[in-house]
C-alpha positions in Angstrom: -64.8 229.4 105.1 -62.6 232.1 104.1 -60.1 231.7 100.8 -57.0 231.5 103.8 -58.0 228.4 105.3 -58.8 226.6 102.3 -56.1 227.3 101.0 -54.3 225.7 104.0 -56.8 222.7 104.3 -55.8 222.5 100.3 -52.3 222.2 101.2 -52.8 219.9 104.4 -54.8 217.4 101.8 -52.1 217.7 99.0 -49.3 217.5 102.2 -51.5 214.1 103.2 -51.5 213.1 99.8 -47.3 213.2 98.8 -47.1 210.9 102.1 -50.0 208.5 100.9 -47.9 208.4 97.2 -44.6 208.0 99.4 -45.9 205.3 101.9 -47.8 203.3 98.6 -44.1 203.3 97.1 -42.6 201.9 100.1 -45.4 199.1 99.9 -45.1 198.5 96.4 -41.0 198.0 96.8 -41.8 196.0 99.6 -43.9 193.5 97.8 -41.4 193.5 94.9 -39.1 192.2 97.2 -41.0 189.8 98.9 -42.1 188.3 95.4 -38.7 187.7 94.9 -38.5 185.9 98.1 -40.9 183.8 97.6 -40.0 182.8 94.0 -36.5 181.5 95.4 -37.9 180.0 98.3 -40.5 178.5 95.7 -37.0 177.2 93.2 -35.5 176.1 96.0 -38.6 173.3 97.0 -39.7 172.7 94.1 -36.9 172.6 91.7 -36.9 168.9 89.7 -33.5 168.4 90.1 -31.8 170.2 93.4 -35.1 171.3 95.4 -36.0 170.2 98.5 -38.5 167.5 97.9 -35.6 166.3 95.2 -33.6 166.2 98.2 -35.9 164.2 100.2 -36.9 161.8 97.6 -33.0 161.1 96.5 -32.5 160.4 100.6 -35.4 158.1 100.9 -34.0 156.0 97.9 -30.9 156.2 99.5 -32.5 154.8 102.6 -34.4 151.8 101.0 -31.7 150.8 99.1 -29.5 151.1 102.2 -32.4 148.8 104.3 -32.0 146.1 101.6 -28.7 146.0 101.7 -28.6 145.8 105.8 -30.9 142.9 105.2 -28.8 141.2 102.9 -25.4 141.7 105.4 -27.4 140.8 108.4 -28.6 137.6 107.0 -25.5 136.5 105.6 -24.0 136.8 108.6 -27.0 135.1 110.7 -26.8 132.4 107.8 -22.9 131.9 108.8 -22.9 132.5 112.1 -25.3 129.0 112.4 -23.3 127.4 109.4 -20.4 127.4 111.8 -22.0 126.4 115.2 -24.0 123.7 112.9 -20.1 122.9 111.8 -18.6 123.2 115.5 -21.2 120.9 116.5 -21.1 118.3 114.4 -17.0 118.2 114.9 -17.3 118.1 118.8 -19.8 115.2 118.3 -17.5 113.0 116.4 
């Protein structure tokens, strides 16, 4: 191998090289951003107080507390409903 071609294999590898360092920056940005993106989608789930599952556990309360109160409506009215027939019977049997 003459001092000409390696000289220009030299520059292909150095060439092959400045892409490699160009293409490992563009990775390492890359993965910058997606930490970040993962760190808010992280917040955003997991965060005690307005995260997802805080979210989710706030509605489920909301749903019990709205079941029990269903409950009591629908059985105060169920309890009236047959006070009054028990009341409209007993004046149409006197």
């Amino acid at each position: 191998m003459d001092e000409n071609q390696f000289q220009i294999l030299a520059t292909e590898v150095k060439a092959s090289l400045d892409v490699l360092t160009l293409k490992m920056d563009d990775i390492k940005e890359k993965q910058e951003e997606v930490v970040t993106v993962v760190n808010r989608v992280e917040k955003s789930l997991y965060e005690p107080d307005l995260g997802l599952y805080a979210r989710v556990r706030d509605l489920e309360q909301w749903k019990k507390s709205q079941s029990k109160i269903m409950v009591i409506v629908g059985s105060t009215t169920l309890s009236m409903a047959v006070y009054f027939v028990k009341t409209f019977v007993e004046f149409m049997m006197q």
